[in-house]
C-alpha positions, 0 to 999 in steps of 0.5 A, a space after each residue: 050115515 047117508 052124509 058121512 057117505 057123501 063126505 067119504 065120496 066127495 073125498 075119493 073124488 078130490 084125491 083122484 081128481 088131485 092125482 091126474 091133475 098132478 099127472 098132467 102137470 108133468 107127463 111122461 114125453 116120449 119122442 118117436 123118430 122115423 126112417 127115411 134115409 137122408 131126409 132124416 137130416 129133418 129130425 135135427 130141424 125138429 130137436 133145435 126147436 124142442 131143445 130152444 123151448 125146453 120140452 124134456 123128452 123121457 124116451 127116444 124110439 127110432 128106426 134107421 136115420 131115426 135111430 141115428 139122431 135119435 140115440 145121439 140126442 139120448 146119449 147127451 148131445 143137443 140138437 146144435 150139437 147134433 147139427 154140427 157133428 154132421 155137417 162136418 162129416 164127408 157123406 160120401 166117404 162114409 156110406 161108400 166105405 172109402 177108406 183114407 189113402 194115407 190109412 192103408 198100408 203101401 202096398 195095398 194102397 198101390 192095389 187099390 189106386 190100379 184097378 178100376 173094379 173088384 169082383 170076388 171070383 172063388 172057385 172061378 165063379 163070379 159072385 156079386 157083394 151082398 152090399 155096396 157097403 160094409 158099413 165100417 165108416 158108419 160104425 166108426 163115426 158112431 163108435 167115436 161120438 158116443 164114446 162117452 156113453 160106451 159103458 152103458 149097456 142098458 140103453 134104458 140107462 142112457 142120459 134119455 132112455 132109447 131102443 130102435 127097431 131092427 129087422 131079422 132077415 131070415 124071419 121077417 120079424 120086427 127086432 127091439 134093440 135096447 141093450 148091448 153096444 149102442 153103435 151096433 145096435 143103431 148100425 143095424 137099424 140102419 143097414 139099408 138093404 143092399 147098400 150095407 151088409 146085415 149087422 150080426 147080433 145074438 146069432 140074428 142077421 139084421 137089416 133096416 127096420 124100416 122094413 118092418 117097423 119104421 115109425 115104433 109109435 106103438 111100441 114107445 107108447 107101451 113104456 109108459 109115455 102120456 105123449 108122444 111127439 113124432 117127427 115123420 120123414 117117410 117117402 109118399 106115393 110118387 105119380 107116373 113121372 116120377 116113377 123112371 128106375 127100378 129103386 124108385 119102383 121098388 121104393 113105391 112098393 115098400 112104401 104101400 104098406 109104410 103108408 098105410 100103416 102111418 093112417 093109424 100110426 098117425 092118430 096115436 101121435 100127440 104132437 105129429 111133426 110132418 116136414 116137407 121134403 117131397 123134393 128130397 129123396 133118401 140119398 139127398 145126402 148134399 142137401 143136409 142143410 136144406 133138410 134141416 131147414 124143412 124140420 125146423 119149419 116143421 116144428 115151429 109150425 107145432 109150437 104152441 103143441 110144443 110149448 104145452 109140454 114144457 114142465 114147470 120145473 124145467 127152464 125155458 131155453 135148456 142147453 144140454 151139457 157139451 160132450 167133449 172129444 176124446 182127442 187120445 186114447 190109452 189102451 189097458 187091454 187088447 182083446 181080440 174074438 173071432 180071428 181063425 186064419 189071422 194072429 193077433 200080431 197081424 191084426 194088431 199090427 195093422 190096427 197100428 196099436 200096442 198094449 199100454 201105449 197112447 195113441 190118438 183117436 185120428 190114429 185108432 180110426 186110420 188103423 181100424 181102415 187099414 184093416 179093413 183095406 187088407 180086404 181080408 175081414 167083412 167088419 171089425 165090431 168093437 167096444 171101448 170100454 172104460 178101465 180107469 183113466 183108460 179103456 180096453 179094446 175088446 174087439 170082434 172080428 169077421 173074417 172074409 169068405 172070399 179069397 180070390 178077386 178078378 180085378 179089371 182096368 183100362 188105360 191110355 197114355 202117350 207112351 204105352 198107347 191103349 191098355 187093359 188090365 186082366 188082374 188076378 188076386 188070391 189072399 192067403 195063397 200059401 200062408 195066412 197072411 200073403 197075397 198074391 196078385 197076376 196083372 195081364 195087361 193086353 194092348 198096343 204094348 203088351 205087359 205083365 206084373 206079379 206081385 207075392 207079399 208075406 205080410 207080417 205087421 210090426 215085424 219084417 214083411 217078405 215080397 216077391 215080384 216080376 214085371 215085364 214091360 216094353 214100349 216103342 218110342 222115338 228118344 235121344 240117341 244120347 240116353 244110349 250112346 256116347 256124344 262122339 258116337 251120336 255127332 257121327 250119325 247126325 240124328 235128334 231122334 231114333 225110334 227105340 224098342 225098350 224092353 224091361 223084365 225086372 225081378 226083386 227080392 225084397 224086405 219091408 218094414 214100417 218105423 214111425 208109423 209111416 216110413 217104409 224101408 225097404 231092402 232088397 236084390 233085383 235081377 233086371 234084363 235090359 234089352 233097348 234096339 232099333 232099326 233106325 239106325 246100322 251100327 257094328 251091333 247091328 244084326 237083320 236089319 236091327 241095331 242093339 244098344 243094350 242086351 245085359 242082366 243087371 244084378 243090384 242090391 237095393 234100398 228104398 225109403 218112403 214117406 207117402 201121406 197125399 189124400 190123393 194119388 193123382 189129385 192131392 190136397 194135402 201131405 208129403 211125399 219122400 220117395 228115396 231109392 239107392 241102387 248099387 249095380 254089382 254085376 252085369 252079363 256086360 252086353 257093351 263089355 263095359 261094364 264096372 260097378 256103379 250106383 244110381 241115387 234118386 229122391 223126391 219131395 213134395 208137399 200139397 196143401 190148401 191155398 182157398 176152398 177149391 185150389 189146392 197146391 203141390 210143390 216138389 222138388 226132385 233129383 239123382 246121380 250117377 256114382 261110379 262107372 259112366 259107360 253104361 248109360 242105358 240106365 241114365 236118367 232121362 226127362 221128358 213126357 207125362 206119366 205117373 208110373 214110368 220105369 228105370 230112371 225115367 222121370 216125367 217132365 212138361 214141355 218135352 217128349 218122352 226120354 228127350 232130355 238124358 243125363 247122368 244126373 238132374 235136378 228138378 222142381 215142380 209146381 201144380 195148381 189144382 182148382 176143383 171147378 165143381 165136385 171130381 172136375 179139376 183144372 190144373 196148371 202146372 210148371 217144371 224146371 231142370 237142369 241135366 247134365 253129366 256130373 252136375 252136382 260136382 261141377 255146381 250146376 245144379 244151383 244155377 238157373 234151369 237149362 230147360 223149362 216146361 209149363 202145362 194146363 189142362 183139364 181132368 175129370 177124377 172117375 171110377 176109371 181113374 183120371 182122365 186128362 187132357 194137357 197142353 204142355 209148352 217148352 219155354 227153350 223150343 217154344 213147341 207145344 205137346 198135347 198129352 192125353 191119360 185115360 184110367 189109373 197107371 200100371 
């Protein structure tokens, strides 16, 4: 008896024995990744060298980067893979939520590229944002590279089972997000405080989770894993010199209680994985290859942990399948939640999507900014869920508390001298879908626009506006007089007072996703004198060329796909416009009907990495009666925003070339020393005349020529730019200066 025990026991002892040796064999690996803003890039280092020795990983927790990387590699990609999706990706852009210029509609690009900041300002109260960010373009970017992961709603069904940790801002509390839309939940993990908005799921208001759990050793240890491999990015304690702002204060007191945590949190990490990037900070965005780098040494440090955990049945150097891009989408379904004040042909009509049509996903993307750039919603949450061959939209939108914004600018130029802006902005105004918009502009030269827009998507948009401007400049006495008239006074140059109050009625739609027609009626009030000289019209020591209200219909045609108002590397222009003058109170009693066409074309393209080119060519005519030559073009000076017929040109001052007719061409090198620092050479050649296009001179060679080089800094002010420009025919130089955004 007592030897069939000892049989019995030595068996029991063998089969447990047996068992944990087969545990070992094939332990279950769980990877924990930690905040820490830029210097997150390190965990990519980390997954190169786990993915080249083929550890198998069987569950990813993350915290804010951690969560970004992390739910990436669960989703499928490798860390190559990884690895190149960000380094592809415009960091700055994304974070500070620019939105692409030719993704916004015409008019509320003209708004964003006037004024310099933007204040919510209801109840004529001003309020600061709750972030700097809304966390779109970070969203946007998630929502794209795990699209082929969008149906799983389990995140624990994931090609690697994953959570990450959030933080329930009205509690405190530690939040565990392992189901729903995987984008979201990671947008939330990583919604640093005050730089992105909280991210709304279930009810909760959710923030970074590195505030209450950025390093979740703990909790992946309760899914079951053997192991732990941990890769830890978290800032430490700075010394006295290197404690200089207010962030880095705040940065060291959040960092008392993450630092204490990790000497426990530490101890439970198998394979602890510890990069040096003192060096760095959490917005060393630039800095991503270097970051990188510092992981991989990192983890290559740890190899011979690493290489313990490989399993017997997976191969050496495992390479995870290629996720391929989705280059077109078809929409089945189009849902939208949560719109109360905007309809669904507003919103679709900005999202630039049907029912049933394909579009590209670069197209999707431009048209989920150009709601965004209505300013009229705080975040546009979508899911694309697969339905067959297709996917169904299902969107949620939240619309803005804010209505009205006190917009500020300022600005120098040659012409309207010292400028600042005083705007006043109120959405839905009278409807759901207007905008109304006052600018106040105080200075040398005091002016005013208004602008009304009923914005109707897909369908005709209706607009208002009424503009007020004036300068005092010396010009050609031509652009107002007949050559007899002039020959008599024997002056090159009188100092014109110009004033110009411009009322327009208008229609606009867009065809082709990106033409803008427009048709309209404009009133203009017309009133050009000067003391220079004494004519028969003189009165109190003032000469009145022109005091006359124009009545016209109108039609503009426009293509606008430049990067860049002021700096572009790429895209065309067409800008096309048709006047036809009906009536006039006909102040010179010579007025007859006529009609004023002009066009520009330009294209900018790359040339090498930082020089960038833009080439163009422009022209107009007069058809019909030549005596009202007040509205004749005239050439000269640098601007980007003149009124009338006036057209920019280097070499000459301002209005000193008229004619009823032109013809130009422009070229602009623009080399980008270092990042927002350009300079800039630039040509411009014309020919003006009267009737040029009928006589055939404007096929001959330039009649006048000006050249410029000069240096602009591109600011949150707008550009600032300081030209020198020369006239190849007066062999005179000019210097130009422009400070902030036109208006």
């Amino acid at each position: 008896m007592k030897n069939l025990l000892l049989i019995i026991l030595c068996f029991v002892i063998h089969i447990k024995c047996f068992s944990q040796d087969t545990k070992n064999e094939n332990p279950k690996i769980g990877l924990v990744l930690s905040g820490g803003g830029a210097k997150g890039f390190a965990h990519i280092g980390a997954l190169k060298v786990i993915d080249s020795l083929g550890v198998k990983i069987d569950y990813i927790a993350g915290t804010s980067m951690g969560a970004i990387v992390g739910s990436l590699y669960a989703s499928g990609y490798s860390g190559i893979q990884i690895d190149s999706l960000f380094r592809n990706v415009d960091f700055d852009e994304v974070i500070n939520d620019k939105l692409p210029r030719e993704a916004k509609t015409f008019y509320e690009r003209d708004q964003s590229e006037r004024y310099a900041l933007s204040i919510p300002f209801d109840d004529f109260e001003i309020s600061l944002p709750r972030s700097l960010s809304r966390g779109q373009n970070v969203f946007n970017l998630l929502s794209k590279t795990m699209l082929h992961v969008n149906g799983i709603k389990d995140f624990s069904k994931l090609p690697i089972p994953f959570f990450c940790i959030a933080t329930n801002i009205e509690t405190g509390e530690e939040v565990i997000l392992d189901s729903g839309n995987l984008p979201k939940a990671v947008s939330a993990s990583g919604a640093f405080p005050s730089l992105f908005q909280p991210v709304i799921i279930d009810e909760k208001v959710l923030l970074d989770g590195g505030i209450t759990n950025n390093y979740p050793v703990k909790r992946l240890r309760s899914k079951g894993m053997d192991i732990i491999i941990g890769v830890d990015v978290q800032d430490g304690l700075r010394d006295k010199d290197n404690l200089k702002a207010a962030t880095d204060i705040l940065l060291q007191i959040n960092n008392f209680r993450t630092i204490n945590d990790m000497k426990d949190k530490a101890q439970l990490t198998d394979v602890y994985i510890k990069p040096d990037i003192k060096k760095y900070t959490v917005i060393s965005f630039s800095e991503i290859s270097n970051i990188i780098e510092e992981g991989l040494k990192a983890a290559q440090f740890k190899v011979g942990e690493l290489s313990k955990l490989v399993s017997n049945e997976q191969p050496i150097h495992k390479i995870k399948n290629r996720i391929k891009a989705v280059d077109s989408i078809t929409f089945n379904n189009i849902v939208i939640n949560g719109n109360e004040k905007y309809t669904y042909s507003y919103i679709s009509g900005k999202l630039k999507i049907k029912k049933g049509e394909t579009i590209s996903y670069y197209d999707f993307n431009r048209g989920v900014n150009n709601l965004m750039a209505t300013n009229n919603f705080d975040m546009f949450d979508y899911e694309l869920v697969p339905n067959g061959d297709a996917f169904d939209l299902i969107g949620q939108i939240k619309e803005t508390n804010n209505r009205t914004f006190l917009k500020l600018g300022i600005h120098y130029d040659d012409l309207y001298k010292s400028s600042a802006l005083i705007n006043l902005t109120r959405n839905r105004f009278l409807f759901n879908n207007d905008v109304a918009s006052l600018d106040f502009i105080i200075g040398d030269n005091v002016r005013y626009n208004f602008e009304y827009y009923i914005d109707k998507g897909f369908h005709w948009s209706v607009g208002l506006s009424s503009r007020y401007n004036n300068f005092d400049k010396g010009v050609s006495p031509l652009l107002f007089l007949d050559q007899n008239v002039v020959q008599n006074f024997q002056v090159n140059v009188i100092d014109a007072d110009v004033n110009d109050i411009t009322n327009q009625f208008f229609l606009q739609t867009l065809f082709k996703q990106d033409f803008l027609l427009t048709l309209g009626l404009e009133h203009k009030r017309l009133k050009i004198s000067t003391e220079t000289l004494l004519t028969q019209n003189s009165t109190e020591n003032e000469t009145i060329f022109e005091k006359s209200d124009f009545i016209s219909t109108y039609g503009q045609l426009k293509l606008d796909s430049f990067t860049d108002r002021y700096f572009p590397k790429r895209g065309f222009l067409l800008d096309c416009d048709f006047h036809l003058y009906l009536s006039s109170s006909d102040f010179n009693n010579s007025f007859s009907k006529f009609s004023i066409a002009k066009g520009d074309f330009a294209f900018a393209f790359g040339i090498a990495n930082k020089l960038h080119a833009k080439v163009g060519t422009a022209g107009g005519f007069k058809i019909g009666n030549d005596d009202t030559k007040s509205l004749d073009f005239a050439l000269g000076g640098y601007g980007n925003d003149f009124i009338n017929n006036y057209i920019p040109f280097y070499g000459y001052d301002f209005l000193a070339i008229p004619g009823n007719s032109f013809v130009k061409a422009y070229t602009d090198l623009d080399y980008e020393i270092f990042k927002n620092h350009h300079i800039i050479a630039s040509a411009n050649f014309a020919n003006v005349e009267s009737g040029i296009f009928e006589t055939g001179e404007w096929a001959t060679s330039p009649d006048y020529s000006g050249y410029a080089l000069g240096y602009a800094i591109d600011t949150f002010l707008g550009p600032i730019e300081a030209k020198w420009t020369f006239s190849g025919e007066t062999k005179q130089s000019i210097w130009v200066f422009n400070l902030g955004f036109w208006f």
